[in-house]
C-alpha positions, 0 to 999 in steps of 0.5 A: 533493498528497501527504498528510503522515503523522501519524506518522513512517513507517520509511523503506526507507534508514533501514530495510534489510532490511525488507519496503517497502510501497508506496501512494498518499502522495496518497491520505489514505484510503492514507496513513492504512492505511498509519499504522495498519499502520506501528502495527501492526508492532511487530516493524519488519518493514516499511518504507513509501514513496510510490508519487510518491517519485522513489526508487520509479522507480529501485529499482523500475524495473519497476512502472510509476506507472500499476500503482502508481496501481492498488494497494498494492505489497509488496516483500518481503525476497526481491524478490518483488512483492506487489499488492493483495488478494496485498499485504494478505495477505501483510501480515495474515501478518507483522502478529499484529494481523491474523492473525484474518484468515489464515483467511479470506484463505486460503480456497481460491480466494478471492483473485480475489475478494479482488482484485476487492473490493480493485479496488473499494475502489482505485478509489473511495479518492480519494472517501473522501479529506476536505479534499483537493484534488487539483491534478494529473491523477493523481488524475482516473483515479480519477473515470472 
């Protein structure tokens, strides 16, 4: 089941030349980060599709559902892949609502912490989902 935004979300056609984050649009606590960044980004930055849009398999044929399944994606501008804990950092650096954060994000040697944080978070979002039912298999690799 995939969770209907509140707000319209820039789409990457609509949208060239932004950098794409990718997420879980059958996750509601997902999707509703992902508003609130889509907010945040008052200089149209960034642009957002569902890891489940059949458009994600063919203009990124090298991330496989199950790596998307796992954690938020940014592409940025210059093709490179952003994951996780890497993703939200480099999003705190091009949202100046989120730029308070760039210090601690930064501290050395601290992503494999932030990563292993941002794992547990990953793995227990479709907990946290309210009223959603989930239908197909793709959500019972988050019950385990």
């Amino acid at each position: 089941m995939i969770v209907s935004p509140a707000i319209p979300l820039p789409h990457p056609d609509d949208y060239p030349g932004t950098d794409v984050v990718i997420y879980d649009g059958a996750c509601q606590f997902c999707s509703r980060q992902t508003e609130r960044l889509a907010r945040w980004d008052r200089r149209n930055r960034l642009s957002f599709i569902s890891l489940h849009d059949p458009q994600v398999a063919t203009r990124y044929p090298d991330l496989s559902q199950d790596q998307l399944l796992e954690a938020m994606y940014v592409v940025d501008q210059r093709e490179r892949r952003h994951m996780g804990a890497a993703a939200f950092r480099y999003l705190a650096s091009q949202i100046p609502r989120l730029w308070i954060l760039l210090p601690l994000l930064h501290i050395p040697f601290s992503l494999c912490c932030w990563q292993w944080l941002y794992r547990q978070v990953a793995k227990r979002r479709y907990r946290w989902n309210k009223n959603v039912s989930c239908e197909d298999d793709h959500c019972s690799i988050h019950f385990r």
